[in-house]
C-alpha positions in Angstrom: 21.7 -54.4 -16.5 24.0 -57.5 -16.6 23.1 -60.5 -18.6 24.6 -63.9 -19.1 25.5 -65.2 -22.1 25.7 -69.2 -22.0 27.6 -71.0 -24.6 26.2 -74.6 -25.6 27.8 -77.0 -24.0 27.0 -81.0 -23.8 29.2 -82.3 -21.0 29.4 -81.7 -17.6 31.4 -83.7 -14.5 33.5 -83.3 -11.5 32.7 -81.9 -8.2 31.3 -79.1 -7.0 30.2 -77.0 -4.1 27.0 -74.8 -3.7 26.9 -72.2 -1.3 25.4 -72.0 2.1 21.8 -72.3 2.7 20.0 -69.2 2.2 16.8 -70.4 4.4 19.1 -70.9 7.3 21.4 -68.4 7.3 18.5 -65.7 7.3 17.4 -67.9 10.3 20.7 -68.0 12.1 20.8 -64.1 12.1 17.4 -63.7 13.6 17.5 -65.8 16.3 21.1 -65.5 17.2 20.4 -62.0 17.7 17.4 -62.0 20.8 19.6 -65.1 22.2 22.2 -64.5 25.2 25.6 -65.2 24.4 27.6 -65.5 20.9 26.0 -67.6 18.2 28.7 -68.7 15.9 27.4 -69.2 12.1 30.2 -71.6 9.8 29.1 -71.8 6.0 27.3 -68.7 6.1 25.6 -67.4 2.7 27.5 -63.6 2.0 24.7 -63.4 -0.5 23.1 -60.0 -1.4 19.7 -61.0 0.4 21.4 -62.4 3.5 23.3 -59.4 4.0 20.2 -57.0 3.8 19.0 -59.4 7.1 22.5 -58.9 8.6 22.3 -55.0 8.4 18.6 -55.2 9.6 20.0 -56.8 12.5 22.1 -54.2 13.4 19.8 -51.4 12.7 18.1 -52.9 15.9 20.9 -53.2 17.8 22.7 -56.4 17.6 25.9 -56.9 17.4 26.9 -58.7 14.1 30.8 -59.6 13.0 32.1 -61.2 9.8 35.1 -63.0 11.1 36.1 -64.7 8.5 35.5 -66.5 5.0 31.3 -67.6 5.1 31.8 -67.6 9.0 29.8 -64.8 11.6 29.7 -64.5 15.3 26.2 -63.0 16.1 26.4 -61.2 19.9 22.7 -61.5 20.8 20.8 -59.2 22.6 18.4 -61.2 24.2 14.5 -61.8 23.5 13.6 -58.1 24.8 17.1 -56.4 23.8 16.2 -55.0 20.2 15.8 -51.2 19.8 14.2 -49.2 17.5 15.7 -48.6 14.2 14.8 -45.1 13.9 14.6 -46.0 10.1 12.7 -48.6 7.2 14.2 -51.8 7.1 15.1 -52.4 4.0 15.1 -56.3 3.0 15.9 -56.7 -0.1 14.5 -58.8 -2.4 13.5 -61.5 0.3 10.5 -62.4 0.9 11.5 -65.1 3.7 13.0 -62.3 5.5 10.8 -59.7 5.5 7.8 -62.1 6.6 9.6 -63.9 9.3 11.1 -60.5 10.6 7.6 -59.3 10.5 7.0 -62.1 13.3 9.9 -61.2 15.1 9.2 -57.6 15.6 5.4 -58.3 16.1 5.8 -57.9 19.8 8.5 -55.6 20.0 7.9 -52.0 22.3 9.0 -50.3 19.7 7.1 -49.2 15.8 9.4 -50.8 12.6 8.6 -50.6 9.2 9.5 -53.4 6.3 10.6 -52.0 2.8 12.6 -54.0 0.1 13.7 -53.9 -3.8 10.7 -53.4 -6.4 10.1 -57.1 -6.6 9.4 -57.5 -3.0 7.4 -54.5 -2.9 4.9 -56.8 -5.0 4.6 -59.0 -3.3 1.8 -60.5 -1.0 2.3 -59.9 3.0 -1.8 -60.2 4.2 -0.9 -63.9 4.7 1.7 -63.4 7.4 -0.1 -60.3 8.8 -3.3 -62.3 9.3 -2.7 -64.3 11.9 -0.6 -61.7 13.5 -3.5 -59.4 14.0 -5.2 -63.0 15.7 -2.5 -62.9 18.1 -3.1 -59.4 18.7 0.3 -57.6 17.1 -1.0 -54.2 15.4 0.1 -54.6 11.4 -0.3 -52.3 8.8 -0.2 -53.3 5.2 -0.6 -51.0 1.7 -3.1 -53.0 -0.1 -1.8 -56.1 0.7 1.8 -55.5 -0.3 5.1 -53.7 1.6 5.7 -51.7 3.2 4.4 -53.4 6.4 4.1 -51.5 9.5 4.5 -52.5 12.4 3.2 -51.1 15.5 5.1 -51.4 19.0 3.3 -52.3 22.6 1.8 -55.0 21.7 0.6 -57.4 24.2 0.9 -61.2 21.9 -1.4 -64.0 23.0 -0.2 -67.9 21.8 -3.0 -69.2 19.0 -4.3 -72.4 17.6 -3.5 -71.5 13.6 -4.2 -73.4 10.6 -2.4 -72.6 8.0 -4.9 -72.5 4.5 -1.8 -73.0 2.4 1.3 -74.8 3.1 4.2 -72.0 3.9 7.0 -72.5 6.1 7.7 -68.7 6.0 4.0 -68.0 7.6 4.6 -70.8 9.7 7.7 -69.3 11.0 6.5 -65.4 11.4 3.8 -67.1 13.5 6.6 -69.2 15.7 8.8 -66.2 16.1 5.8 -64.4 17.0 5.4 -66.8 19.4 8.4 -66.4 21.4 7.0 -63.3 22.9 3.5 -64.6 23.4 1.4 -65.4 25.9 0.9 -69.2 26.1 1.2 -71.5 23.6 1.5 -71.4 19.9 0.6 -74.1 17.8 0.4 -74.5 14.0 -1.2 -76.9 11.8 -0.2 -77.6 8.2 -1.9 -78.7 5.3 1.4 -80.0 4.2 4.6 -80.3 5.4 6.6 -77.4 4.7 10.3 -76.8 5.6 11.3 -77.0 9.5 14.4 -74.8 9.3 12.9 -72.7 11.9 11.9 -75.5 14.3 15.1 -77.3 13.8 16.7 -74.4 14.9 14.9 -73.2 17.6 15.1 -76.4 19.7 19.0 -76.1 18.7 18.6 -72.4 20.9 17.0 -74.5 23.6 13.6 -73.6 22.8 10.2 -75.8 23.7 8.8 -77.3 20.8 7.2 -80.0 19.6 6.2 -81.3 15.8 4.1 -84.5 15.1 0.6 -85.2 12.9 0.9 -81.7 10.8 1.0 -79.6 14.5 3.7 -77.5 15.5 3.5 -76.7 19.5 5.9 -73.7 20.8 5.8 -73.1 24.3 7.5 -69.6 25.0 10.9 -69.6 26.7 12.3 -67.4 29.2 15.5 -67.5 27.3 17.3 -68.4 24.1 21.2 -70.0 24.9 23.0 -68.8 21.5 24.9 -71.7 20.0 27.5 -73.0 16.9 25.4 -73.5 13.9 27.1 -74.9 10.7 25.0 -74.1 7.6 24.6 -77.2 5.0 25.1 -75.9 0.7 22.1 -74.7 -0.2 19.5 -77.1 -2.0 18.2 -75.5 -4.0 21.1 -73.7 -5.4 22.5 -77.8 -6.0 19.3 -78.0 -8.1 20.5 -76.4 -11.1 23.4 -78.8 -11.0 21.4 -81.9 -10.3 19.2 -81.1 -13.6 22.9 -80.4 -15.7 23.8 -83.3 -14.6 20.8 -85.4 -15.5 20.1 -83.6 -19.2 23.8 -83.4 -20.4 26.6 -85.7 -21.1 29.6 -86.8 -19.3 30.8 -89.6 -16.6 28.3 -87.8 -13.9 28.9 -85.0 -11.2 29.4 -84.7 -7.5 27.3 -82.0 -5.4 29.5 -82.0 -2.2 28.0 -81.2 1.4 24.5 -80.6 0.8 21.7 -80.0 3.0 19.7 -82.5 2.4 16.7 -81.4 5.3 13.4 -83.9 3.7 11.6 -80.9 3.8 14.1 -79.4 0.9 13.8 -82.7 -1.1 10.9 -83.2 -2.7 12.7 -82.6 -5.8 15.6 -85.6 -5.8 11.9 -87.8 -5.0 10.5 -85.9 -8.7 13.6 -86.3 -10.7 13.6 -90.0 -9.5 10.2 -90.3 -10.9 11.1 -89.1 -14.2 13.9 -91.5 -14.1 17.0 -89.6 -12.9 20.0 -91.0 -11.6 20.7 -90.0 -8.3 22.4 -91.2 -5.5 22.7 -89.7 -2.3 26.4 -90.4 -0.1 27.8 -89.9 2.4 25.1 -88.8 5.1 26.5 -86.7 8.1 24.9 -84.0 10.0 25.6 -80.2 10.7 23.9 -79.2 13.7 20.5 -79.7 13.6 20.3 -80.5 10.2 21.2 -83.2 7.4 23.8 -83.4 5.1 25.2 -85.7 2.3 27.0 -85.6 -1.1 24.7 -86.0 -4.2 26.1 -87.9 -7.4 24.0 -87.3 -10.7 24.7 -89.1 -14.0 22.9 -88.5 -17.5 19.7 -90.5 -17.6 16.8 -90.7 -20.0 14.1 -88.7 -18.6 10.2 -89.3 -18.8 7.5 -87.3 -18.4 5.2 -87.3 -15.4 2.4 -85.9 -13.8 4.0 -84.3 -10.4 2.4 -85.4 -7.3 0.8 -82.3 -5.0 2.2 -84.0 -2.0 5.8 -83.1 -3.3 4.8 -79.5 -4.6 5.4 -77.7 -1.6 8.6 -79.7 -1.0 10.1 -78.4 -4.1 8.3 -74.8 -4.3 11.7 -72.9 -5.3 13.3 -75.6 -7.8 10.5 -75.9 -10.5 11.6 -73.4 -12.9 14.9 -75.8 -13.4 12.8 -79.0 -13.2 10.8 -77.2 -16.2 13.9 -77.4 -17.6 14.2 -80.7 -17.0 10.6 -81.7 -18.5 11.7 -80.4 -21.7 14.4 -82.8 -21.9 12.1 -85.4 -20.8 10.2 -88.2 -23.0 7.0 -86.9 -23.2 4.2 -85.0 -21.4 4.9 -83.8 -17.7 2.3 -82.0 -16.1 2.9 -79.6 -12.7 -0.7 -79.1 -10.9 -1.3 -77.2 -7.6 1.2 -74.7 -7.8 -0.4 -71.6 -7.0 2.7 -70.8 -5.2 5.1 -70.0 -8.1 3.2 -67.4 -9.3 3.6 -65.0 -6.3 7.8 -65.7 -6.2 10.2 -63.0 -7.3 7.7 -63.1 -11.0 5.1 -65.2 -11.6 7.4 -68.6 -12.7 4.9 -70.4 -14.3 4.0 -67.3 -16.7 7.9 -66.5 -17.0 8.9 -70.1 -17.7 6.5 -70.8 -19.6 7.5 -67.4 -22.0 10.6 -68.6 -21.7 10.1 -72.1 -23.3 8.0 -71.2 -25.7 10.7 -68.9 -26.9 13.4 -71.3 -27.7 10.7 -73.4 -29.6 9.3 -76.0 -26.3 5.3 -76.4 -26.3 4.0 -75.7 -23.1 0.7 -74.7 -22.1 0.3 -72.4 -18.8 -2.6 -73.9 -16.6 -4.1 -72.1 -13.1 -2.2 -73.6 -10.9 0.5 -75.6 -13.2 1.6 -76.0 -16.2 1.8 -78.3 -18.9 5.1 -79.3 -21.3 5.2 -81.4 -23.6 9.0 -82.8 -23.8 11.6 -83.5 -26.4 14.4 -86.2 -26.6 16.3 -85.0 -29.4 19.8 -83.3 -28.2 19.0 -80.0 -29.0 15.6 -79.2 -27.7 16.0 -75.7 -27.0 17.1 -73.6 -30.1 18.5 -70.9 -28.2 18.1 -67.2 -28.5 17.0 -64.5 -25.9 14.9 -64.9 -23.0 14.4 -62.6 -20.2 14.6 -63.5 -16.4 12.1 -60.9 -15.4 14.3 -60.2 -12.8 14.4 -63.3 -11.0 17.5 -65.5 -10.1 16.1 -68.5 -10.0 14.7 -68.1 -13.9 18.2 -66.9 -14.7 20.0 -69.6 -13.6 17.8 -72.1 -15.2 17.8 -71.0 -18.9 21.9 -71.1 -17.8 21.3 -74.7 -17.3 18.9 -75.4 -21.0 22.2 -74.4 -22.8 23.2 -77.9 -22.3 20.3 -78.7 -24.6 20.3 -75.5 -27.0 21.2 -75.6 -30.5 22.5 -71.9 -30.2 24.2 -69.6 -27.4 21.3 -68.1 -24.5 21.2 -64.8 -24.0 19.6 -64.3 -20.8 18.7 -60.7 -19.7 18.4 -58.8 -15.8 20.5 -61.2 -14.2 21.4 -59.1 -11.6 19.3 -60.8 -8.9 21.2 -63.9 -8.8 23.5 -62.4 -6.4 20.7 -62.3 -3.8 20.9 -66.4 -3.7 24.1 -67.5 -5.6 26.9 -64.9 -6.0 29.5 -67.0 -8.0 26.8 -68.8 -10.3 29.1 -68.3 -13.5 31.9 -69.7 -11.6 31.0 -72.7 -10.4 29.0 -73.2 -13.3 32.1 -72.8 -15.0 33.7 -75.3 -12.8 30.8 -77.6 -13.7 31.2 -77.9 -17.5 28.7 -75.3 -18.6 30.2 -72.2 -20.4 28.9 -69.2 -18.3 29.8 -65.6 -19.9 28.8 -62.4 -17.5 28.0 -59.3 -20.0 
C-alpha cells in the first residue's frame, strides 16, 4: 500500500500545469466511439480511471489509438456499431463512467454488465437506473449497488425527467440514453450541474438545447466525430489554488485551466473567504473555456457556504476543508449530502482527518462544521488515513503547508485514477512530496 509522506513546507510559487480534465476525457471516449469518422482527443487524461473507459471501449468494439503524448484518435463505430463484450466491464473506480456508460449501453441489442474496484462496488447506482427503467431500458442492480446489468433489446422512449438531486452524471446517463430514444429527452435540474456532456454533444452535431434549468435532446440520426482539446482539470488545480492561498511566497500560476462555470463554484467560495484570485488570460478549447489562474497568500475568513455553489464545487471540498482550517474563524458547509456517497464518505473522512492533527470540527447531516485557526501551524501533523480516496490524499498533501510536523498519509494508491504525477508537480509547486 503506497503512502505519501509530506514534509512541511511554507512557501510555494511558480507555474504549473494540471492534467487534463478527467470529466471530459471519459466524455470524449464515449461519444467519439458511436460517432462516424475519427475523433481526435489533445490533452487527454492517461489516468488510471480514464483508461479503464478506454479499454471498455474497445471491449465493445471501437477502435481506440494512443498516438502520442496525452493525445488519442478514437475511430467511432457509429450510434448502433457497439458489440457485445462477451465480458464485465470493469470501470474502475469511476463512478462517472460507469453511470454514464450505463446510459449509453441502455439501448444497446446486446446484454453488458458494469463491475469496478471495491470502492465503486459501494457505491449507489438506483439513481441512474431509475429513470432508465422510465424510459423503458431493462436494468438490474444488487441492492442498489454494482454490478449493474444491463439487458439488450430494449426499445427507449425520450422522457420529461426531473432530477430530485442536482447530478450531472444522472443527467448525462439520461442524455446518452437519449441518443437512442424515441422522441425527445428533456431534463430538468434543481441546480445547475456541470454541462460537459451537452457542451460536447452539440460539438458532435447533436440537437440540444439548455435554458431555465431544462435540458432538451432531440435524437440524431448521426454523430460527425470531431477534434476536441481537453482544458487541465479543475479540480485537480484545486489543491494548488488552496497551497497557494494558505502558504507563503510571491503567488503561483495554474496554466491552461478549464475554467467551464459549471466547474467553478469553488474560485466564487475561496473569494468569499477572501482569497486572492485572479483569472487571465481567457481562451477557449473547443467547446469549452479556458484561462490561467494566479493565486497569492491571503488571510482567509470563515463563511457559511452558500447551497447554490455546493453542487458547483461537489469534488473540491475536502481541500477547501483544508482551507477553512486556515481560515479566521467558523466556516460552515450545509447541503452536502453528496460528499458522503464519493469514493468514502468525505465529510466523515475529513472530518477524522482534522480532528487528528488537532482542528475542531463537528460532522453535521449534510455538512460540516470547522472552526479555523490563523496561527502558522494549525495542523500538528501526524498520520491520517485517506480511506482510499484521492481526493482526501491529495488534500492532507496540501495541510503540510500549515503542519507543525511531517503527514503521513496512508492508501494513496488511488490518486493515480485522477492525478498520476501528484508528487511531481507538487514538487514543482513548492510543497515537499515523498512517495513510500
Amino acid at each position: 500500500m503506497p503512502n505519501y509522506l509530506v514534509h512541511p513546507t511554507q512557501t510555494v510559487g511558480g507555474t504549473i500545469r494540471v492534467p487534463g480534465d478527467k470529466s471530459i476525457s471519459h466524455r470524449s471516449l464515449m461519444l467519439g466511439g458511436i460517432a462516424e469518422g475519427v475523433t481526435e482527443v489533445r490533452g487527454f487524461l492517461e489516468s488510471e480511471d480514464c483508461l479503464a473507459t478506454m479499454a471498455a471501449m474497445r471491449a465493445l468494439g471501437v477502435r481506440v489509438e494512443r498516438t502520442g503524448p496525452q493525445e488519442v484518435h478514437v475511430y467511432g463505430n457509429g450510434l448502433k456499431g457497439l458489440r457485445a463484450a462477451g465480458h464485465a466491464l470493469d470501470m474502475g473506480n469511476s463512478g462517472t463512467a460507469m453511470r454514464l456508460m450505463t446510459g449509453l449501453l441502455s439501448g444497446q441489442p446486446f446484454d453488458s454488465e458494469l463491475i469496478g474496484d471495491s470502492s465503486l462496488m459501494r457505491r449507489p447506482m438506483e439513481r441512474v437506473a431509475k429513470p432508465l427503467r422510465l424510459m423503458g431500458a431493462q436494468i438490474e442492480t444488487l441492492e442498489g449497488k454494482p454490478p449493474v446489468r444491463i439487458k439488450g433489446g430494449a426499445s427507449l422512449q425520450g422522457i420529461r425527467y426531473e432530477l430530485p438531486v442536482a447530478s450531472a452524471q444522472v443527467k448525462s446517463a439520461i442524455l446518452l440514453a437519449g441518443l437512442q430514444a424515441a422522441g425527445e429527452t428533456i431534463v430538468v435540474e434543481p441546480a445547475v450541474t456541470r454541462d460537459h456532456t451537452e457542451r460536447m454533444l452539440q460539438s458532435f452535431g447533436c440537437e440540444l438545447s439548455a435554458a431555465q434549468g431544462e435540458v432538451k435532446l432531440k435524437p440524431p440520426a448521426r454523430l460527425e466525430a470531431c477534434s476536441l482539446d481537453v482544458p487541465g482539470d479543475f479540480s485537480s488545480s484545486a489543491f494548488f489554488l488552496v497551497a497557494g492561498s494558505i502558504a507563503q511566497g510571491n503567488g503561483l500560476t495554474i496554466s491552461g485551466v478549464g475554467v467551464n462555470p459549471t466547474r467553478t463554484g469553488l474560485l466564487d467560495i475561496l473569494a468569499l473567504m477572501g482569497a486572492d484570485l485572479r483569472v487571465v488570460n481567457h481562451r477557449t478549447a473547443g467547446a469549452e473555456p479556458v484561462a490561467d489562474i494566479e493565486v497569492r497568500p491571503a488571510r482567509l475568513k470563515g463563511i457559511h457556504v452558500p447551497e447554490h455553489l455546493v453542487p458547483l464545487a461537489i469534488d473540491e471540498f475536502p481541500v477547501l476543508f483544508i482551507a477553512a482550517a486556515c481560515a479566521e474563524g467558523e466556516t460552515l458547509v450545509t447541503g452536502a449530502e453528496e460528499l458522503r456517497v464519493k469514493e468514502s464518505d468525505r465529510i466523515a473522512v475529513m472530518a477524522e482527518g482534522l480532528q487528528a492533527m488537532g482542528v475542531e470540527c463537528e460532522v453535521l447531516r449534510d455538512g460540516i462544521r470547522i472552526q479555523g485557526r490563523t496561527s502558522p501551524h494549525v495542523f500538528s501533523g501526524g498520520t491520517v488515513h485517506s480511506h482510499g480516496d484521492h481526493r482526501i490524499a491529495m488534500s492532507f498533501a496540501v495541510a503540510s503547508l500549515r503542519a507543525a510536523q511531517p503527514i503521513e498519509i496512508i492508501d494513496v494508491a488511488n490518486v493515480a485514477t485522477s492525478f498520476p504525477d501528484f508528487p511531481g508537480v507538487a514538487r514543482a509547486a513548492g510543497l515537499n512530496v515523498e512517495l513510500k
